[in-house]
Phi, psi and omega in degrees: 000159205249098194291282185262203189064220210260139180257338176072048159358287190289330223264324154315306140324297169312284195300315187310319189273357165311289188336261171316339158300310198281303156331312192279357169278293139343302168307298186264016168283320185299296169325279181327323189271332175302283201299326166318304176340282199317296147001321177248349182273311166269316203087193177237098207255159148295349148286348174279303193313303158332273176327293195292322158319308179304324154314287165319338190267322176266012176260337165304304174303284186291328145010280184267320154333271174302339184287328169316278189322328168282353191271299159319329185270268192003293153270043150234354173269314187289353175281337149310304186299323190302319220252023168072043168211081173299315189297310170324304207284339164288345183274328162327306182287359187274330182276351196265352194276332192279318180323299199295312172265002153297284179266014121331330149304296183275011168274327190287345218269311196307336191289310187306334178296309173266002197304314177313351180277311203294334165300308188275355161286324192250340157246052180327325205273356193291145161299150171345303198293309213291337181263028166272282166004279189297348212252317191255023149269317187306327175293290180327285189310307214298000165280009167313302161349277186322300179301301182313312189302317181276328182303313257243282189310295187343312185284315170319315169299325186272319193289355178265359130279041184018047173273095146279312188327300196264352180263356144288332148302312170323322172291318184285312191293339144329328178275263234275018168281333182293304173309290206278312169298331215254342153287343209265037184257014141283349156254347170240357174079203157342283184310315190303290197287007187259314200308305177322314176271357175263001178257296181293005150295299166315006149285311179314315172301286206310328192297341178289318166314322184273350149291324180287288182337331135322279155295014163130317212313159107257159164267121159234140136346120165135173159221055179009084188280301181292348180310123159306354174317304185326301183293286178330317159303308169334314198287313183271019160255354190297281210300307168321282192315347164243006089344310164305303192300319168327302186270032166241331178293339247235310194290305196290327168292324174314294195290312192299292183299328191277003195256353155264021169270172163318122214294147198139326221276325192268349141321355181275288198310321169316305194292300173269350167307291178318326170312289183325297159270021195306312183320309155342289179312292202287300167219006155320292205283314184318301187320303203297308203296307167303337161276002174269305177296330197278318161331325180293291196305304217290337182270337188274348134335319209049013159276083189302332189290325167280016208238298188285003136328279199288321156318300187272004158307286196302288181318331170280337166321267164012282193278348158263000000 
């Protein structure tokens, strides 16, 4: 892999972002067949409903956490790769993975603990029974949390070494892991497909390892306390993070009013927000994903001349 000099952006771009448009394509052929299943398994139900709350809620959390966080790691590992000390930034990153998973760990454990609070903040309107339902799926699912959080940093770590493949593979095995729980719930029911989907997150993580592993990653002893890494990450998630939480308030008003409608009703809405954002996905987010590390390398670099290159490169993409 090409740490430093001229990295030949576009040519990086172009290729990454092929790569993910045709994964994201993949993705979102299994998702459809993941939401068909289901669908047919359930309906669009007050059992659908249950689920998709349960869902929400440790997915509202890592969102936003992790999602800062996978945006973050990005320029601060390529700022290792730029200053020649590749080998710091993994042992950084082994402290920042143990951080994550500490405390993701005592966040899931407190959500499980509260889930019946947390149903009732976010679906106010179920009658008792769904919300008793959704209270114990939410307990099953809240290790989603968890799974998520690492998946997250995984990916990050792999797109700032210009690793696209598998971590854009991860979602389809993620689907069909779904796909499989979700045929086998006529023998385990609900609960079986809540269990399925905090299992096909942890695949997701896991399918990421052996390219990091590859590239440099170890599990190490320790949380690098003193690294200025530390702070720098901190700095660049603040802003993220709150942009993610804006566009999570947005999901969380959704799920509180459609949960006084009839039941069903918020498994409708659930269903076409996906629909809505597949365009989105398949190539906005494909661009922003593949144009990002390399953007990240050319400032930490200081080749700004190639950084305004290639911006405005993206951009023109973007807007034809």
């Amino acid at each position: 892999m090409k740490r430093d000099g001229k990295d030949h952006g576009g040519g990086i771009i172009v290729r990454a972002t092929s790569l993910i448009v045709v994964m994201g394509l993949a993705s979102k052929l299994t998702g459809l067949i993941r939401d068909s299943v289901i669908a047919r398994q359930f309906g669009a139900t007050g059992t659908t409903d249950a689920y998709v709350v349960a869902g929400t809620i440790p997915t509202l959390v890592f969102s936003v956490i992790t999602g800062a966080l996978s945006v973050a790691v990005i320029p601060v590992f390529t700022g290792y790769l730029a200053a020649g000390e590749e080998a710091k930034g993994w042992r950084v990153f082994a402290g920042v993975t143990n951080w994550l998973a500490v405390g993701l760990g005592v966040l899931t454990l407190a959500g499980m603990s509260a889930a019946a609070v947390l149903v009732h903040l976010v679906a106010p309107g179920f009658a008792p029974q769904e919300r008793a339902l959704a209270g114990r799926l939410t307990q099953i699912m809240f290790p989603v949390l968890l799974f998520s959080g690492m998946s997250n940093l995984f990916t990050g770590l792999s797109n700032a070494n210009n690793i696209f493949g598998v971590p854009a593979a991860a979602t389809v095995a993620n689907n069909l892991v779904i796909i499989a729980a979700a045929l086998l719930s006529t023998r385990f029911g609900i609960a079986g497909l809540a269990a399925g989907t905090a299992a096909a997150m942890a695949v997701a993580a896991l399918v990421q390892l052996p390219p990091l592993f590859r590239a440099g990653f170890r599990f190490r002893r320790g949380f690098a306390w003193r690294d200025p890494a530390l702070g720098r990450l901190a700095a660049l998630m603040i802003p993220v993070a709150v942009g993610l939480s804006a566009n999570q308030g947005y999901i969380l008003i959704d799920r509180i009013l459609a949960s006084t409608l009839a039941p069903g009703s918020l498994s409708a809405l659930n269903y076409a927000q996906k629909v809505m954002l597949v365009p989105v996905a398949l190539f906005i987010t494909a661009l922003g994903t593949a144009a990002y590390p390399t953007l990240a390398r050319q400032v930490a670099a200081a080749r700004l001349d190639e950084w305004r290159d290639t911006f405005w490169r993206v951009l023109r993409v973007t807007f034809w």
